[in-house]
C-alpha positions in Angstrom: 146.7 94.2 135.7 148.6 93.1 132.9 145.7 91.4 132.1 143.5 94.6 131.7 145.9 96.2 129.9 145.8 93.6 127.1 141.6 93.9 127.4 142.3 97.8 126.9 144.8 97.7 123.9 142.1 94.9 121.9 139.2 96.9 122.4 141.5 99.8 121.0 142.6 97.9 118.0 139.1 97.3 117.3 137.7 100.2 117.0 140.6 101.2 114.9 139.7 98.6 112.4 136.7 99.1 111.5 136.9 99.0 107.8 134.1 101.3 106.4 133.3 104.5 109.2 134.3 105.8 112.0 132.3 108.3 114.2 134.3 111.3 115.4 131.8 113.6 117.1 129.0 114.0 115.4 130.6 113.1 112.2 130.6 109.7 110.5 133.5 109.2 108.6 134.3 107.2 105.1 137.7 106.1 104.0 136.2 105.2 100.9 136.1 108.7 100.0 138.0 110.6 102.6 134.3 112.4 103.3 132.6 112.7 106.4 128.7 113.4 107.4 127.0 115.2 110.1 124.6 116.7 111.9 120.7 116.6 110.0 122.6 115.5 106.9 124.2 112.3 108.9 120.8 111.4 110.5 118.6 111.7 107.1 121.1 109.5 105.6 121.4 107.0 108.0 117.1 106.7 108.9 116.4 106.8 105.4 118.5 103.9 103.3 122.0 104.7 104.1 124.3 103.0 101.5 122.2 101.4 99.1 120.2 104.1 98.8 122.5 107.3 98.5 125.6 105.3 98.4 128.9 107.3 99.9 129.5 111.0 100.3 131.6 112.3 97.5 132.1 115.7 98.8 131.8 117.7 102.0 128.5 119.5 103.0 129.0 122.9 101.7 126.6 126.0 99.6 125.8 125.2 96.5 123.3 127.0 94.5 120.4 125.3 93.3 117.4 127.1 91.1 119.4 130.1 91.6 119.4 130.0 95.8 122.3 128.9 97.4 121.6 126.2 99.9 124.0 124.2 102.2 123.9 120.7 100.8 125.9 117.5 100.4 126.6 115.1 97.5 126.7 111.7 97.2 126.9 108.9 95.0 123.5 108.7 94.2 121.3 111.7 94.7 122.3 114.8 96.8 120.4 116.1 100.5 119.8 119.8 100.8 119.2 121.3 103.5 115.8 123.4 103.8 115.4 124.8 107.0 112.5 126.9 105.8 110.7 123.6 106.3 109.3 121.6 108.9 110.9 117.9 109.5 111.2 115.9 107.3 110.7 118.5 104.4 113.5 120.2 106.0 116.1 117.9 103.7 114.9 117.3 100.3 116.8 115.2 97.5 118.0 116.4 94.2 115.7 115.7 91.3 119.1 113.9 89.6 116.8 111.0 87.3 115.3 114.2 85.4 118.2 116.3 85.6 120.7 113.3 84.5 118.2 113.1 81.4 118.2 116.7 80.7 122.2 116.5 80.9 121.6 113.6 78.1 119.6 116.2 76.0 116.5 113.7 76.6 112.8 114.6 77.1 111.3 112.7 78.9 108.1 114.1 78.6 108.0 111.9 74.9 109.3 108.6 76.4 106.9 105.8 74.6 103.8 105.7 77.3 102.1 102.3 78.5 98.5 101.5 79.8 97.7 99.8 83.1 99.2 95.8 83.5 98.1 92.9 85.5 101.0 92.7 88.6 101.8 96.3 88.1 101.2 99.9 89.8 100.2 102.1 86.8 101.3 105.6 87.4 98.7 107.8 85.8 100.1 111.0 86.3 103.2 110.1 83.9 102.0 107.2 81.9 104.2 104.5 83.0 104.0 101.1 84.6 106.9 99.9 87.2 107.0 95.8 87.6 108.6 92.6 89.1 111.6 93.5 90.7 111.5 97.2 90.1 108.2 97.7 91.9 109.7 95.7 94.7 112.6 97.8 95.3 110.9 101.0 94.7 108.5 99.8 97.8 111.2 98.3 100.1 112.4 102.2 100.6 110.9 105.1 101.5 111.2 108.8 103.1 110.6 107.8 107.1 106.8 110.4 107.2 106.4 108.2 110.1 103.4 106.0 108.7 103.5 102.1 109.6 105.5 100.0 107.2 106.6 101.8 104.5 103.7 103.1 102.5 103.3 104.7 98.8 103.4 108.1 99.9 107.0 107.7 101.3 108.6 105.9 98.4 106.9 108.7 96.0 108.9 111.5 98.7 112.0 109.5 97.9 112.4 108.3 94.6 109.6 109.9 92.8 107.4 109.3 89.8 108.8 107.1 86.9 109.4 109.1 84.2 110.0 105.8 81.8 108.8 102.4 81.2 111.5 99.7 81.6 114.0 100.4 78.2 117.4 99.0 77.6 120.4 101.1 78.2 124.3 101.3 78.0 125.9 101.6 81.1 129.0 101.6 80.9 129.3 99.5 78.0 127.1 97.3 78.8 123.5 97.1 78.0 120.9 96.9 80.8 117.2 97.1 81.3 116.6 100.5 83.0 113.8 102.6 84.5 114.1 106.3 84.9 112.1 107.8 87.9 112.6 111.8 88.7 115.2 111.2 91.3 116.4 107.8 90.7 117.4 105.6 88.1 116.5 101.8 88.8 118.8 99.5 86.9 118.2 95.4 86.7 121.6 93.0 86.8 120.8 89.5 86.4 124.4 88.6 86.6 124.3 89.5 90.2 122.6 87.6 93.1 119.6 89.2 94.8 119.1 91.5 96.5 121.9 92.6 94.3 120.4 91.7 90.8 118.7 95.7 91.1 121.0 98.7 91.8 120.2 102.2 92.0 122.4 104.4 89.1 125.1 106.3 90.3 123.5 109.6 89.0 125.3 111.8 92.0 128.7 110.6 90.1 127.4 111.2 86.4 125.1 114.1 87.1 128.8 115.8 89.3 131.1 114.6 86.0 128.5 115.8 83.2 127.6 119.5 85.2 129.9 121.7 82.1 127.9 120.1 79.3 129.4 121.2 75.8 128.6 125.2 74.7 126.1 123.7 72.1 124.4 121.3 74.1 121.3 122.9 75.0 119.1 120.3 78.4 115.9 119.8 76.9 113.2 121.3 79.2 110.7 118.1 80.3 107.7 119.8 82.1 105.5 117.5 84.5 101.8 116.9 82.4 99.3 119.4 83.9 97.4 118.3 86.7 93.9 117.2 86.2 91.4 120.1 86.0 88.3 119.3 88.5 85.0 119.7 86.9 82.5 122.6 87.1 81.4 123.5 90.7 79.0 120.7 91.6 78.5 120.2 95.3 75.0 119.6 96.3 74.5 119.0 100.1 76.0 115.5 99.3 73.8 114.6 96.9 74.4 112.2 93.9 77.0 113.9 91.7 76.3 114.2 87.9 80.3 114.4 87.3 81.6 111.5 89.7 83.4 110.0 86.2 85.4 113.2 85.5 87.0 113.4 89.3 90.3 114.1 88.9 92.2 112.3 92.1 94.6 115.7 92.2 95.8 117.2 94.1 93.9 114.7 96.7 92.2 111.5 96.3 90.2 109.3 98.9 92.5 106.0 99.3 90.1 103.9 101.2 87.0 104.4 103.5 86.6 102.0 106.3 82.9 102.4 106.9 82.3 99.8 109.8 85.2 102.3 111.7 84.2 105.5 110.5 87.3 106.5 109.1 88.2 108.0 105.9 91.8 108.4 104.5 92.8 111.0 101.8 96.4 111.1 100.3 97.7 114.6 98.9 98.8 113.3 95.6 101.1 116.8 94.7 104.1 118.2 95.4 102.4 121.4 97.3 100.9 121.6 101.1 97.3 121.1 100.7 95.0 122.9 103.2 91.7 121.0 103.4 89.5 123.8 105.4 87.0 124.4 103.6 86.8 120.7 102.0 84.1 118.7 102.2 83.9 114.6 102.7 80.6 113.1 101.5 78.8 110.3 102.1 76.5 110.1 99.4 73.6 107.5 100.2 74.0 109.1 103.4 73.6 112.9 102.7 75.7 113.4 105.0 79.2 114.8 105.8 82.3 113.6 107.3 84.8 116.1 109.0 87.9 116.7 107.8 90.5 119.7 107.9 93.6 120.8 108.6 97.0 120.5 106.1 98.2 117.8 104.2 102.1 118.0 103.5 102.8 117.0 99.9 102.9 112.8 99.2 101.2 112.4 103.1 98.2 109.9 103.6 96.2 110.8 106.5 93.3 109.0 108.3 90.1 111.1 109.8 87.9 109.5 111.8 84.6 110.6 112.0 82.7 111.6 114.9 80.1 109.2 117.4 77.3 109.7 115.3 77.4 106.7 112.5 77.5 108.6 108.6 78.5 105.3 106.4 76.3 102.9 105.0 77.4 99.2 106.3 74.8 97.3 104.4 74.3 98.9 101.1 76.5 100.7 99.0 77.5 104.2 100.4 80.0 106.0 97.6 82.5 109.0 99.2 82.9 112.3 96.9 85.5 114.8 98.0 84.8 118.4 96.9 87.1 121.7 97.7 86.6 124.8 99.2 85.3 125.8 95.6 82.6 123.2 95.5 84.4 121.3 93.5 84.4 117.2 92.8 88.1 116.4 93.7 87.9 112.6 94.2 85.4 110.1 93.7 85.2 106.7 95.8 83.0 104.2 94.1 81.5 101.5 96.6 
C-alpha cells in the first residue's frame, strides 16, 4: 500500500512540473505569459506550427475590432488567429496580415521595395516581384495551413505566411543588423550565429505590431495596395481550338499546375484570395479538341485534382497543350506541353 501511495504522489509531482503548459479543460496553459488557449483557437494553434510558428499567447482571446468589425480573436507573439465563423473550416480562423501591417506601422510601402527577376534555386513570385532563397524558401515550405493536401504543398504555406512583399534586405533588429525578408503576414529573419534549425526565426511582429498600435498623431501608415491582378485577354474560346492569345494567359485567379495525361487528371490551383466557382469553366485539350470536366468551387490558395472521365481526351504520344477558359470565354491559363 505504502508502495502505491508513493507511485500516486510521483505521478502527481510530475504533472505538476511540467515546465511550459498545463491542460486544464479544454485550455492549455502558459506560465510564460500567464495566458491560456482554447477551444478552435487551441487546436488551430497546435495543428498548425505551434511555438515556432505563432510563438506564445500574449493575451486572452477576447473582441477586437479588425477592419471595423469586431471579431473574437487572440494574440500572440507572432501573428494573431481570428475567429470567422462565417467560414467554413479551415477558413473559419484566419491570421492577421501583421508583415504588411508592421510595415505600414514603419510608414513603409512596400509596394516600392526594389523588385528582382526570376533566379536559378529560387521560387520567383510573380504576383509581387520577389524571389525567396536558401534557407528562407526552406522554412517558408516546412510550414503550412493543414488544407488537408499530402505533404505540405504551396498552396498551404501561401494560406499561412503569404506572399513576400520583399527581396532579402538587411535590417536592425534590435540593434543588430540582420538579413530580413518581409512576406504579408510574416517576417522571416536569418541568424547565423545560431545553430540550425535555429539560424532562421520568424519576427516577433505580434509583440511589435501590439507595442507600435498608437503610432505618433503625425505619423500617417502608408497605404501598400496588392498589384492588380492580371487582366485575361479578349474572349477567345473556340471549341478547343488552337488559341491565338496562349502567350497573354494570365495564371489568375487560376492556373493549371500540372496535367498527368497517361492518368487523365488535371490539377488547377486558385491562385487569389477569393472563392473561385469554376461552373461554367472550361478545360481544353487542344490537339485533342476536346474538353475535360471540371466544376464546382475552389477555396482561395486550394490545389485541386479532376480526373477526367473513361473516355481517353489527352494526347500520350505527341504534344497535347491544356488552355483554361472562364465562364466568359475567356483564356485564364495556358499549359504548354
Amino acid at each position: 500500500m505504502r508502495h502505491y501511495f508513493r507511485l500516486a504522489a510521483a505521478l502527481v509531482l510530475f504533472v505538476a512540473l511540467v515546465p511550459w503548459a498545463h491542460a486544464q479543460n479544454d485550455q492549455r496553459c502558459f506560465p510564460e505569459t500567464n495566458q491560456c488557449i482554447s477551444g478552435r483557437i487551441r487546436e488551430f494553434w497546435e495543428q498548425n506550427g505551434g511555438l515556432p510558428v505563432f510563438g506564445l499567447p500574449t493575451g486572452p482571446q477576447q473582441e477586437i475590432t479588425i477592419e471595423g468589425k469586431p471579431y473574437q480573436a487572440q494574440e500572440f507573439e507572432r501573428n494573431r488567429l481570428e475567429l470567422h465563423p462565417e467560414n467554413q473550416r479551415p477558413y473559419d480562423v484566419l491570421l492577421g496580415r501583421l508583415g504588411v501591417t508592421r510595415l505600414e506601422q514603419q510608414s513603409r510601402n512596400w509596394f516600392t521595395f526594389p523588385k528582382s527577376e526570376a533566379q536559378p534555386g529560387c521560387r520567383f513570385f510573380a504576383e509581387t516581384g520577389h524571389n525567396v532563397c536558401g534557407d528562407i524558401l526552406a522554412a517558408w515550405r516546412a510550414h503550412g495551413l493543414d488544407l488537408g493536401q499530402p505533404g505540405v504543398s504551396e498552396a498551404e504555406n501561401l494560406a499561412l505566411f503569404g506572399l513576400p512583399v520583399s527581396d532579402v534586405q538587411t535590417e536592425q533588429i534590435e540593434g543588430k543588423p540582420y538579413q530580413v525578408q518581409w512576406f504579408e503576414r510574416a517576417r522571416f529573419e536569418l541568424h547565423p550565429e545560431n545553430q540550425p534549425p535555429y539560424n532562421m526565426l520568424l519576427g516577433l511582429l505580434g509583440n511589435e505590431v501590439r507595442a507600435n498600435a498608437a503610432e505618433a498623431p503625425n505619423t500617417t501608415p502608408v497605404a501598400s495596395p496588392m498589384p492588380a491582378a492580371p487582366q485575361p485577354p479578349a474572349p477567345s474560346f473556340n471549341n478547343c481550338q488552337a488559341d491565338p492569345h496562349a502567350g497573354q494567359a494570365p495564371n489568375d485567379p487560376v492556373k493549371i499546375v500540372s496535367i498527368d495525361k497517361r492518368a487523365e487528371v488535371v490539377t488547377l490551383q486558385n491562385v487569389s484570395s477569393e472563392a473561385v466557382n469554376l461552373d461554367g469553366w472550361h478545360m481544353c485539350s487542344i490537339t485533342g479538341n476536346q474538353q475535360h470536366p471540371i466544376g464546382g468551387t475552389l477555396a482561395p490558395n486550394e490545389s485541386k485534382q479532376f480526373p477526367g472521365p473513361a473516355a481517353s481526351i489527352w494526347n500520350n504520344s505527341s504534344s497535347d497543350p491544356g488552355a483554361l477558359y472562364d465562364s466568359q470565354e475567356q483564356l485564364i491559363s495556358y499549359y504548354a506541353d
